[in-house]
PABANU-55457 format. One record per residue: x, y, z of N, C-alpha, C, CB in turn. Coordinates in steps of 0.05 Angstrom, whole numbers, plus 5000, padded with zeros to 4 digits. Glycine has a CB too. Example, Ala and Ser with C-alpha at 12.3 -4.5 7.8 and 13.67 -1.06 7.14 Angstrom:
2
 n_xx n_yy n_zz ca_xx ca_yy ca_zz c_xx c_yy c_zz cb_xx cb_yy cb_zz
 5264 4886 5156  5246  4910  5156 5264 4934 5156  5226  4911  5181
 5257 4955 5142  5273  4979  5143 5258 5001 5157  5282  4988  5114
END
This chain:
201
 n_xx n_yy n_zz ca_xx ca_yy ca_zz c_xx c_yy c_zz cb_xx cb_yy cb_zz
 6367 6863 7510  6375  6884  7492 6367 6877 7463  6405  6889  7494
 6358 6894 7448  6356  6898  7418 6387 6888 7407  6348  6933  7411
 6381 6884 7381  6405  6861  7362 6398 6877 7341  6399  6821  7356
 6414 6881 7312  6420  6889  7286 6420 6860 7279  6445  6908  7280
 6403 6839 7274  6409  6817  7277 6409 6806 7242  6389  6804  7298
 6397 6816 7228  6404  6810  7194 6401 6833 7185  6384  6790  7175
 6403 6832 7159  6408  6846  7139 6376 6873 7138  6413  6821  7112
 6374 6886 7143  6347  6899  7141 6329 6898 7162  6333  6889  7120
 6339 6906 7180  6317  6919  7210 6341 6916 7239  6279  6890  7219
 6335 6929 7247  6335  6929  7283 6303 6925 7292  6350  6964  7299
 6318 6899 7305  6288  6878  7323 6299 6873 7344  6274  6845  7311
 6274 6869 7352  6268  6866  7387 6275 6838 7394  6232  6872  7399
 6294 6831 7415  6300  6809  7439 6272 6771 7433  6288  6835  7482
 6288 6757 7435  6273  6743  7422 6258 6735 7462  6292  6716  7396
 6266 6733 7483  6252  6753  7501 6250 6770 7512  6250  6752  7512
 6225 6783 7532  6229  6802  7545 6198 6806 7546  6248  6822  7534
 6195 6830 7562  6167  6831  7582 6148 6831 7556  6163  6864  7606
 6124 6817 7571  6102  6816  7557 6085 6836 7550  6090  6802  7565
 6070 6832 7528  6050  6863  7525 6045 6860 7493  6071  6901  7534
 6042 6889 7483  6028  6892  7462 6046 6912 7443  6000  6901  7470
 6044 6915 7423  6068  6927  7399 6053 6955 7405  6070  6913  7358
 6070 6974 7404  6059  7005  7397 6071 7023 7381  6057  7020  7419
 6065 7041 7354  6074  7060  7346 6089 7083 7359  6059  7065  7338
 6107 7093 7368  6108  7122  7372 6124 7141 7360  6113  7126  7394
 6109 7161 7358  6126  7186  7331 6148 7198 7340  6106  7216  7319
 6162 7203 7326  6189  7212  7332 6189 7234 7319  6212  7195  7325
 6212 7261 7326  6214  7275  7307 6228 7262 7275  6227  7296  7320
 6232 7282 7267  6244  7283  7236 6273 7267 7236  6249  7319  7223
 6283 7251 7228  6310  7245  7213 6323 7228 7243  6332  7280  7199
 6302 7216 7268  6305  7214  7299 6305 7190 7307  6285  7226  7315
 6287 7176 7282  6284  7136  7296 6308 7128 7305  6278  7107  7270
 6329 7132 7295  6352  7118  7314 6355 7116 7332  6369  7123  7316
 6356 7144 7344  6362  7160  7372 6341 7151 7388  6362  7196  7372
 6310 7151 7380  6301  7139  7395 6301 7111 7398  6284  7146  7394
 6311 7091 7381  6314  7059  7379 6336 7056 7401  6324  7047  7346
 6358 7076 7404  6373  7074  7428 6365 7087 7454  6397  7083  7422
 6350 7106 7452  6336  7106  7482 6321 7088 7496  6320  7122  7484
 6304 7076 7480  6287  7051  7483 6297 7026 7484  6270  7050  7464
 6333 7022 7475  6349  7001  7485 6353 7005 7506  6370  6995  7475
 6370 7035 7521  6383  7035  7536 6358 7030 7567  6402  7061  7529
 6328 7036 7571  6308  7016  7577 6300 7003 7577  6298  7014  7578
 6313 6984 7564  6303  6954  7558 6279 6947 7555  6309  6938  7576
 6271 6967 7530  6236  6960  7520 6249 6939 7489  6209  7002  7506
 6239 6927 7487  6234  6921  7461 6221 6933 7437  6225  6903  7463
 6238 6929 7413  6232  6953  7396 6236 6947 7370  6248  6977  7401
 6225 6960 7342  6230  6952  7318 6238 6974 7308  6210  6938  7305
 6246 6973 7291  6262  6997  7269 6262 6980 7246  6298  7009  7276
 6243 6975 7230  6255  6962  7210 6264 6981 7191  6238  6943  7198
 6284 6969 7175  6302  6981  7151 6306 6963 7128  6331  6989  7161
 6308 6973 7103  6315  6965  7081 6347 6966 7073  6299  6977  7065
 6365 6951 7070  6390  6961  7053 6401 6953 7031  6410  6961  7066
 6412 6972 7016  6411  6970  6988 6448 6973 6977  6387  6998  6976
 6457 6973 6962  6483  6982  6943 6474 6995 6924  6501  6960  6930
 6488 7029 6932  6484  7042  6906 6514 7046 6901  6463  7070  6905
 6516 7050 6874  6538  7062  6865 6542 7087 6852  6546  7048  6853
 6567 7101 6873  6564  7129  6859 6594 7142 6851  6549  7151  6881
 6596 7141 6827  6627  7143  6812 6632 7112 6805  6657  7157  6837
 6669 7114 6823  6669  7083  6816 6669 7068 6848  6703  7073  6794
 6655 7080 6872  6659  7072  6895 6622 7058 6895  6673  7100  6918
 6617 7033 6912  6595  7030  6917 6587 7032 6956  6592  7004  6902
 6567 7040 6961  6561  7047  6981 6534 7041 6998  6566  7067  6976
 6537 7024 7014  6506  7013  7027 6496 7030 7040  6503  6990  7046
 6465 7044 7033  6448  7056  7043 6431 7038 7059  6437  7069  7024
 6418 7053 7083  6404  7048  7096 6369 7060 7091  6418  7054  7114
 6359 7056 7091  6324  7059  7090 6303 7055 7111  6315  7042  7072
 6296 7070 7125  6275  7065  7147 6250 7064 7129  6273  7089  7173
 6234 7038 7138  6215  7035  7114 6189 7052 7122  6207  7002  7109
 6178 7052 7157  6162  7072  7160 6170 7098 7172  6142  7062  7172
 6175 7113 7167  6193  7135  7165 6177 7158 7188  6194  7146  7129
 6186 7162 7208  6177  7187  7233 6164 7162 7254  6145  7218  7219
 6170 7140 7253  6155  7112  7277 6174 7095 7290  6135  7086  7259
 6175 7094 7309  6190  7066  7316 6183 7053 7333  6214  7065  7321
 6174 7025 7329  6153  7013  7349 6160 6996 7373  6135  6995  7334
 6157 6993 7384  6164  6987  7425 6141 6971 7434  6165  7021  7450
 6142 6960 7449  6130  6937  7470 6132 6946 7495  6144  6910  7469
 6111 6957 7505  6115  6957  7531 6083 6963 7546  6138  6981  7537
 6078 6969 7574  6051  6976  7586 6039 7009 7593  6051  6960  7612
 6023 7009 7574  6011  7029  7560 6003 7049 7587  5986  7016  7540
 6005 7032 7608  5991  7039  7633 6014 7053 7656  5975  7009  7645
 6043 7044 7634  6071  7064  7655 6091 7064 7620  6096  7033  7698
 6073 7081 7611  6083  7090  7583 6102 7112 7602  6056  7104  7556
 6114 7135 7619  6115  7159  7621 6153 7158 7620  6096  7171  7651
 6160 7129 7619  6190  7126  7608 6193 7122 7583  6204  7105  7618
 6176 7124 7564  6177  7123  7542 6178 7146 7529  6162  7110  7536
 6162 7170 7542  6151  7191  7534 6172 7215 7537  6126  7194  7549
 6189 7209 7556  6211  7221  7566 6238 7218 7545  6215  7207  7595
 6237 7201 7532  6261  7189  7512 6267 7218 7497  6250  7160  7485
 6287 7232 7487  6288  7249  7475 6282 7248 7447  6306  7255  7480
 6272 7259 7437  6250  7265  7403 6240 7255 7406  6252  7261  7373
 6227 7243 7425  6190  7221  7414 6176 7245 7422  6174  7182  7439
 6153 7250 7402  6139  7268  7401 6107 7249 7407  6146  7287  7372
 6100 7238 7415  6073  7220  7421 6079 7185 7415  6044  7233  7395
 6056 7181 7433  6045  7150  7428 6021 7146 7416  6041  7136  7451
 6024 7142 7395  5993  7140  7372 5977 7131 7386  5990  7120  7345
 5952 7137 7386  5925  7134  7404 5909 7153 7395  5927  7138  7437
 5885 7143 7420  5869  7166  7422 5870 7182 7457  5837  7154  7413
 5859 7203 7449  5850  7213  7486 5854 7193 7504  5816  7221  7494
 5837 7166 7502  5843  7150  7518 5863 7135 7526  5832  7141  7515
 5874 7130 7513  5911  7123  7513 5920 7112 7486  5922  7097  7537
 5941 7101 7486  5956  7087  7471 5936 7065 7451  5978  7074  7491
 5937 7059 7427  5925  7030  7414 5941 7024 7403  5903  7026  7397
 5941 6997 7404  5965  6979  7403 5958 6978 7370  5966  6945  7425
 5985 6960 7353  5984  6949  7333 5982 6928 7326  5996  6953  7325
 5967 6921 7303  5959  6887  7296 5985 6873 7303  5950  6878  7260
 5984 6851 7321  5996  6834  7323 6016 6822 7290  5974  6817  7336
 5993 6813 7278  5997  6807  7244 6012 6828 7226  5969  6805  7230
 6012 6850 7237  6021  6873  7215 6051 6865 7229  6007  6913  7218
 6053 6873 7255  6079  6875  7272 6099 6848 7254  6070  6867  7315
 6089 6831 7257  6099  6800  7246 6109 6800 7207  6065  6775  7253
 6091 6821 7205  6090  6824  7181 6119 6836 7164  6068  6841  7180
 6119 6860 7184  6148  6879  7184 6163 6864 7192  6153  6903  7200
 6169 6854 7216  6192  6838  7223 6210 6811 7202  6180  6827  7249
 6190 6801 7186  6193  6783  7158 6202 6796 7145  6172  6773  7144
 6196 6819 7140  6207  6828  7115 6233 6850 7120  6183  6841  7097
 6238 6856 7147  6263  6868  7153 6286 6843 7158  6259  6889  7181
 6274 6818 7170  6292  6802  7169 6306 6788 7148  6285  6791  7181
 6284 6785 7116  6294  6773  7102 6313 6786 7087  6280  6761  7093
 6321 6811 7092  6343  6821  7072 6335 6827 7040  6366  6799  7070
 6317 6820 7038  6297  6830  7017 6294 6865 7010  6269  6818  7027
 6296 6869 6975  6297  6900  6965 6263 6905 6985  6296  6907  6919
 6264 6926 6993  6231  6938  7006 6232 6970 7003  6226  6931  7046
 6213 6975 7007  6209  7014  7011 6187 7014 7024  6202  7037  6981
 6186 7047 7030  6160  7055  7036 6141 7056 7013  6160  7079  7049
 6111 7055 7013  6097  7047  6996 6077 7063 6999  6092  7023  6996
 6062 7074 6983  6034  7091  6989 6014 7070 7003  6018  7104  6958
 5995 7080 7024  5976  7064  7039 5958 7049 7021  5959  7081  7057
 5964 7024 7027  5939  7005  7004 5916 6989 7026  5960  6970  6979
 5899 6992 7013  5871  6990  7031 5858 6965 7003  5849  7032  7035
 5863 6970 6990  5849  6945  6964 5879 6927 6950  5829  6969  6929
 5867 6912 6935  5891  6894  6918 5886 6869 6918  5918  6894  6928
 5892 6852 6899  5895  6822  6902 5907 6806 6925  5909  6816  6882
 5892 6794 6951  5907  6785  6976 5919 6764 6956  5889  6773  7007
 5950 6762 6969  5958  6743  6964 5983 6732 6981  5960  6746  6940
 5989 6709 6980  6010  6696  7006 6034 6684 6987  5992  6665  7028
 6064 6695 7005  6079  6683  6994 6091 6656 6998  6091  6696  6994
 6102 6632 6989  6092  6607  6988 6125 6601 6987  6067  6596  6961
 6139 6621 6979  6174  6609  6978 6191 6628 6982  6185  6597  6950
 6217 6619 6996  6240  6641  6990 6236 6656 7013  6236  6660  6961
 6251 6672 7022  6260  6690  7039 6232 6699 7056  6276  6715  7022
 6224 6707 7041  6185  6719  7050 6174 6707 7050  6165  6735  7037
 6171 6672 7053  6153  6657  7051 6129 6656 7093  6174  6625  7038
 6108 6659 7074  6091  6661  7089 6082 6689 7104  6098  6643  7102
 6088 6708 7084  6079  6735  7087 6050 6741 7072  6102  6755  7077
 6031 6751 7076  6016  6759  7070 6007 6797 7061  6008  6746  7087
 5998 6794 7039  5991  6825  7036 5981 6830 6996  6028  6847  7048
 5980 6850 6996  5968  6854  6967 5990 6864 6944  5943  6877  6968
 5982 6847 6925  6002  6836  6900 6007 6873 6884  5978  6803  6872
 6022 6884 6877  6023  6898  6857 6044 6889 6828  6029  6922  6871
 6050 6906 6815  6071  6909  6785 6078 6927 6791  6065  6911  6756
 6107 6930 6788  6114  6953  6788 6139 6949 6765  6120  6964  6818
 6135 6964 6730  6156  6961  6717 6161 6926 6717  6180  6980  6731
 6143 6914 6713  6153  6884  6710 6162 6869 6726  6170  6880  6697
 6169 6889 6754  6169  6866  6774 6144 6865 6798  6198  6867  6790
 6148 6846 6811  6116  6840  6828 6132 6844 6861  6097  6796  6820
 6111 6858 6874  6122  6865  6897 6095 6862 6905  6139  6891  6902
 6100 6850 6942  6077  6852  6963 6073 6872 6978  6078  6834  6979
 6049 6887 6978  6056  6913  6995 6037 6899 7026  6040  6949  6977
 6047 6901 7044  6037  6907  7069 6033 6929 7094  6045  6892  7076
 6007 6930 7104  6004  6961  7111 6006 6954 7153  5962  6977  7094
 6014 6978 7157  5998  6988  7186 5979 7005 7187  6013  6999  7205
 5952 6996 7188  5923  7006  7184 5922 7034 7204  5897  6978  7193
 5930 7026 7229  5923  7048  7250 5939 7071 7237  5933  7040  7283
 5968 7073 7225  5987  7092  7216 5982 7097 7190  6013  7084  7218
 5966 7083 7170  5964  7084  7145 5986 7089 7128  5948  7100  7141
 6003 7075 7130  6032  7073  7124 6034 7048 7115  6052  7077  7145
 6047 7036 7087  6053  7011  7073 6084 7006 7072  6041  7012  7043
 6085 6988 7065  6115  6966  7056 6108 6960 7026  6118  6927  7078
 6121 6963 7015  6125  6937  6993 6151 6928 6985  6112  6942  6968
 6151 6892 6989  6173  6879  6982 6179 6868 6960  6177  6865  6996
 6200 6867 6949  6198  6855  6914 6201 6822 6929  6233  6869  6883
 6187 6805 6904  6182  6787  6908 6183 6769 6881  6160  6790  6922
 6201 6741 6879  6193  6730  6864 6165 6716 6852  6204  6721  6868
 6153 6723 6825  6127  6711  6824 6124 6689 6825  6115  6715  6807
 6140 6667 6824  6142  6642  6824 6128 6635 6851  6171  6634  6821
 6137 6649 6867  6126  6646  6899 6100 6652 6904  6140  6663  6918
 6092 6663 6890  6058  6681  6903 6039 6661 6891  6047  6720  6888
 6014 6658 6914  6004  6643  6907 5973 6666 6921  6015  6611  6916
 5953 6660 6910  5925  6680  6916 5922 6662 6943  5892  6680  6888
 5907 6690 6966  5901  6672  6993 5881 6672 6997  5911  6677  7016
 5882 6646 6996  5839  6634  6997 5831 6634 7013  5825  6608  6991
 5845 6647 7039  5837  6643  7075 5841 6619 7080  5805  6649  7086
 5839 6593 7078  5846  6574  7077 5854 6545 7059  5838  6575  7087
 5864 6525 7074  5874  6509  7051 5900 6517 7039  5855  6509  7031
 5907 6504 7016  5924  6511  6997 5932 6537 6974  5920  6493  6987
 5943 6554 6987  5944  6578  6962 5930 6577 6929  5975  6581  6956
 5923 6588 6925  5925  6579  6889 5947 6599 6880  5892  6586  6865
 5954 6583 6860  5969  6596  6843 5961 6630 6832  5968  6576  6821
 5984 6638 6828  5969  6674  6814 5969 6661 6778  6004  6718  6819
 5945 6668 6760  5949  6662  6742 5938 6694 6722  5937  6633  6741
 5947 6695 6714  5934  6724  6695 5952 6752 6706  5894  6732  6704
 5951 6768 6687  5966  6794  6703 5953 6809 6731  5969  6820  6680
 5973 6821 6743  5964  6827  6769 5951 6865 6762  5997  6823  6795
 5942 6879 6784  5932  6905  6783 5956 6926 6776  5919  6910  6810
 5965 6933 6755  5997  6956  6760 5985 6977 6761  6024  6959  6734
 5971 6986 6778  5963  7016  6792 5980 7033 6804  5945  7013  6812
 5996 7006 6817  6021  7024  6830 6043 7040 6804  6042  6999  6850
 6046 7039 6789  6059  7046  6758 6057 7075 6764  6041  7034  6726
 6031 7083 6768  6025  7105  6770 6027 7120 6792  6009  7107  6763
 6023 7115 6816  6045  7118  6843 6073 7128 6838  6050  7089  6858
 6079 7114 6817  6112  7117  6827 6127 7138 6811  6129  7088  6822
 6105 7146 6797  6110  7171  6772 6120 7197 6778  6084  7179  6758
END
């Protein structure tokens, strides 16, 4: 069975049947409902979420945030998908004609880091360019993805390419280091791209 196991996501069983990560769309306002159909089958499954304290009056109140918003991703064989398909609101399994395509291994790993560390995140406009860079400390250490500014603080955005859907997590700069593909990070030295500034307008 699936666990609420920290602060920011519902993740999948640290076992359970082997295979490959998959997208599937849900209707509108539905990931839940389907995160519990897909328990109550014992697929393995992600929902990651962000949660936050807002305060409204003088009461404060934890919100919840689904970071890719109409997805919730499952593990299972693409080849006896037709219990999956059956779940109430899943509206498809991302693919093509030919069936189902799975998701980067690395992206999957990617989300799961950053729903687990309890870390501020959102959804993010799809980034396809940016400074690669790896985080080197702290909660997110050893996530990978591209550096932005946003308002003075530095956040890592990371994408699912097949969904064209991003993350970005705020991140201490102290931690980021540029990723040279191998070896030792370098340091980030100079200001980063704040393109996103304008995104968020």
């Amino acid at each position: 069975m699936s666990d609420i196991v920290a602060p920011g996501a519902w993740l999948e069983p640290a076992i359970g049947p082997p295979g490959e990560w998959y997208a599937i769309r849900v209707k509108s306002k539905c990931e839940r409902c389907v995160a519990v159909g897909l328990e109550g089958k014992g697929y393995p499954y992600l929902l990651p979420l962000s949660r936050e304290f807002r305060k409204w009056s003088n009461r404060v109140r934890k919100v919840e945030r689904i970071l890719i918003p109409g997805y919730v991703f499952a593990r299972f064989n693409p080849e006896k998908r037709l219990p999956v398909l059956t779940i109430p609101a899943v509206v498809h399994i991302v693919g093509t004609r030919l069936g189902p395509l799975p998701i980067a291994d690395e992206e999957i790993a990617a989300l799961q880091l950053i729903a687990r560390s309890g870390t501020f995140a959102e959804p993010w406009p799809f980034a396809e360019v940016g400074q690669q860079v790896v985080v080197a400390g702290g909660p997110l250490r050893g996530l990978r993805g591209s550096l932005v500014e946003v308002k003075n603080q530095y956040r890592v955005v990371v994408s699912i390419s097949l969904l064209r859907r991003s993350v970005a997590a705020e991140v201490d700069r102290s931690y980021v280091r540029v990723d040279s593909g191998s070896g030792s990070p370098d340091s980030i030295r100079g200001e980063t791209h704040s393109q996103a500034e304008a995104a968020t307008r």
